[in-house]
N, C-alpha and C positions, 0 to 999 in steps of 0.2 A: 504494500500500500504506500503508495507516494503521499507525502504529506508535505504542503505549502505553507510556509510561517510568513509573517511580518520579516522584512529585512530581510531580505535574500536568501531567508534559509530551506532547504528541501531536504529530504532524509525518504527512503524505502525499508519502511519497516516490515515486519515479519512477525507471528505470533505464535507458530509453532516451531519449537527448538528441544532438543534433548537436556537432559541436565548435564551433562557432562563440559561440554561447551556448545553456546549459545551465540551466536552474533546477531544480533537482536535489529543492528540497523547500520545503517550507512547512509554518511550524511553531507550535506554542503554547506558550506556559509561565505559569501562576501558580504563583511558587514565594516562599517565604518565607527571613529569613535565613542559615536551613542547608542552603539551595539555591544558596549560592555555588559559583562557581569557576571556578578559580583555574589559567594556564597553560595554557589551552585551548588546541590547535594546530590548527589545521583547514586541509587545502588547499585550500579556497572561500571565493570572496566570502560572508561575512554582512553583512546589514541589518537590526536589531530598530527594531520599530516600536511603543513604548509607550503602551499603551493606560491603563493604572490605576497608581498607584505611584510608585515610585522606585528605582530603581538607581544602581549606578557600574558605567558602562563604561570599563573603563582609567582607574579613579581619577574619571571625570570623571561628575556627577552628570547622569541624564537623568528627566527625569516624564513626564506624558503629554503627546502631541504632539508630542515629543521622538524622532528617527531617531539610531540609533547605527552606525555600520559599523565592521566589525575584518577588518581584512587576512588573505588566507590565509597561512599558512607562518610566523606570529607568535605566538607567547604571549601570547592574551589573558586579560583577564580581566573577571566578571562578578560584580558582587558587590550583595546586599540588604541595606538595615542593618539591626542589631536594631531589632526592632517593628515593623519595615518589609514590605510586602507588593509584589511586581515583576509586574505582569501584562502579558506583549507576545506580536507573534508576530514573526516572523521568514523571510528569503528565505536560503537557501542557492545561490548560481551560480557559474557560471565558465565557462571557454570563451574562445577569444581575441578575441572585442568586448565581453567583460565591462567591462576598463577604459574604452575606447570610451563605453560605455555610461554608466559612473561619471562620465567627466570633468566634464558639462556641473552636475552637482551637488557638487562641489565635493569632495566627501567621502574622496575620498583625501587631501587636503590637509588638512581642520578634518574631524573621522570624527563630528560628531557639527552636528545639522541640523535645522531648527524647519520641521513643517508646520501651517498652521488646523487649528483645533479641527472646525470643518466637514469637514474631507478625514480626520480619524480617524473621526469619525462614519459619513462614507461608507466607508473603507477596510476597518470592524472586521466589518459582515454578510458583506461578501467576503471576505475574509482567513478568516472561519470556517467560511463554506463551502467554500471552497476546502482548507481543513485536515481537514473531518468528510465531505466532496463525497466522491461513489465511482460505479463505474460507466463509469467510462472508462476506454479506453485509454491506455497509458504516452504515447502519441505526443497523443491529443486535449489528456490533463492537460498535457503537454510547451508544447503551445501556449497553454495558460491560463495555466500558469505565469509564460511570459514575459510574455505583455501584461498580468497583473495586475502583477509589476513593474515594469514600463515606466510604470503607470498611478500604481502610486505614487514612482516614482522623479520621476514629472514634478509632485509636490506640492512638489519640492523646487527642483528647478532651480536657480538658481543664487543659494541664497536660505542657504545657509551662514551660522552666527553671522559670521564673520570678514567674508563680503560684504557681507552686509545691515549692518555700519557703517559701510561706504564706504570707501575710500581707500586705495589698495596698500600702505603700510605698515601694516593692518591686518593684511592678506592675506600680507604676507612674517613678519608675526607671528606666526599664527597655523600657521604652514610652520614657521618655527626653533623653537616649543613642541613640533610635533610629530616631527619631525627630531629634539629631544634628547630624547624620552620613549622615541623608539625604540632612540636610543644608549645612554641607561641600563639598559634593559630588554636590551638584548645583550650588554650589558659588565658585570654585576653581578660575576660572578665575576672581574674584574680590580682591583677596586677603586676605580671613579671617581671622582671628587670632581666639585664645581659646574665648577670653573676647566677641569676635561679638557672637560667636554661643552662650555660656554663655545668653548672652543679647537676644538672639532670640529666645532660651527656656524658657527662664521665671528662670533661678537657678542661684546662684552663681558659679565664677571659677572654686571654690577648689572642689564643688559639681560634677561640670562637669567633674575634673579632677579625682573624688574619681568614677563616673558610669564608666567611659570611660574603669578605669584599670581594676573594675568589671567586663562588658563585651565584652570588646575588650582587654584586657589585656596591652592596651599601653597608654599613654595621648593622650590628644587631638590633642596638637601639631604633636606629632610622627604620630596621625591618619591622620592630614593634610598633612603632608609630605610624608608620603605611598600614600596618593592619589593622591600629586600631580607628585610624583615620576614615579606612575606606569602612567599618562597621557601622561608626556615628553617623558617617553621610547616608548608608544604606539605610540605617533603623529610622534614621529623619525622614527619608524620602517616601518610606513603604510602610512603616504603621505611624499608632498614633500615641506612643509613650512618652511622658512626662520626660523633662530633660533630665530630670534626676534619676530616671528608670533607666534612659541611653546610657549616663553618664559611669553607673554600675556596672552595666553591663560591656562596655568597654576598659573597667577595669578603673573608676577615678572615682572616691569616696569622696570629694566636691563637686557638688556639679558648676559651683561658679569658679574654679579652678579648673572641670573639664570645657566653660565655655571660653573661657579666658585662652586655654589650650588652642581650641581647635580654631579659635579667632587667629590665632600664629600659625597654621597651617595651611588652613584656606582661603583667609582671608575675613572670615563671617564669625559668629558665635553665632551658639546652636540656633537660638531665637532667630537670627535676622536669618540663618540659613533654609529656615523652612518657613520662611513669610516671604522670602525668593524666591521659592516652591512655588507656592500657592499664588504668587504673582504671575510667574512664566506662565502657571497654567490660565491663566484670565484670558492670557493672549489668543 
């Protein structure tokens, strides 16, 4: 079943699958940068496969030839910068040899993974017909689906940023950045600092702070603050919680110390940031 979204997106979904592995959908997106977002939860393995463009997946910037994957049952997020254009497609799966399937590319460990420019070239006619393809059966598509994943799951093999530099402390590097991007992404509402996740990985500060700028390009701190930045604008924008209830929830026992905060971030405090809201939408 072809399915049409707002914003260039299309996917051919499928609803009968085995439990073993599943690929449940294959999908497309050119979207632009008001096609972020933010806190994605999904119970399936993704894998976006960047064809044109630029994004951040989880903070971390992908172009083309460029594989991203984000865990099921996580808070992810997906974001275009301004002026920026993200054209990928993507695999939705799961099933209990999903992981199985993951280990030998690396990608649960470093989520983000370099194929040739040759193997997008080849990947992007199939990936599109396989997206706009019709005529089949849920069970024939069932079986395309997985061996076109399988086929680009093996452009990657075990060819991870962190492998392809060599050398296990590489590889255990690139495990404790992502280990604490998940601890701060969990714990926002408790208030973390560098030194708790520090202490929760097993490394020293200056170590935390030497992976972080490796690969996320930013400290730790600035990574807690993008995270808790992009929550406050989400919770402002999509319900309707007192600013003391955001302010918790982002991890700040003042809320006039969390709007004083987010006034040096974006410019706004909470207040004037969702009477902005409610202005834009008048228009």
């Amino acid at each position: 079943m072809l399915l049409e979204c707002p914003n260039h997106v299309f996917a051919n979904i499928i609803h009968e699958y085995n439990d073993e592995l599943n690929v449940t959908e294959i999908g497309y997106s050119h979207g632009k940068s008001e096609d972020s977002t933010f806190n994605l939860i999904r119970e399936n393995h993704f894998m976006h496969i960047v064809i044109r463009g630029e994004g951040l997946f989880n903070k971390t910037r992908v172009v083309r030839g460029e594989v991203a994957y984000l865990k099921p049952m996580f808070p992810n997020d997906v974001e275009i910068a301004p002026g920026k254009e993200l054209e990928h497609y993507w695999f939705s799966f799961g099933g209990t040899k999903a992981d199985e399937l993951l280990e030998p590319t690396g990608l649960t460990k470093y989520p983000i993974a370099k194929i040739d420019e040759s193997a997008v070239d080849l990947l992007e006619p199939l990936l599109h017909e396989a997206v706009y393809g019709s005529g089949m059966s849920d069970r024939r598509l069932s079986e395309k689906f997985e061996g076109l994943l399988k086929y680009a799951l093996s452009f990657i093999g075990e060819k991870s940023p962190a492998k392809r530099r060599s050398g296990g402390e590489n590889v255990r590097a690139a495990e404790y950045a992502s280990t604490a991007a998940d601890f701060i992404r969990q714990t926002l509402q408790r208030g973390v600092g560098a030194s708790d996740v520090a202490k929760y990985v097993g490394i020293t500060e200056k170590y935390l702070c030497k992976i972080f700028r490796q690969y996320y390009g930013i400290t730790p701190v600035a990574f807690i603050n993008e995270c808790r930045k992009d929550k406050a604008m989400r919770l402002l924008r999509t319900t309707a919680l007192d600013v003391k209830s955001i302010a918790s929830l982002c991890g700040f026992d003042d809320p006039n110390y969390f709007s004083k905060w987010l006034r040096q971030q974006i410019g706004q405090n909470a207040s004037d940031y969702r009477a902005s809201l409610k202005e834009t939408d008048k228009k």
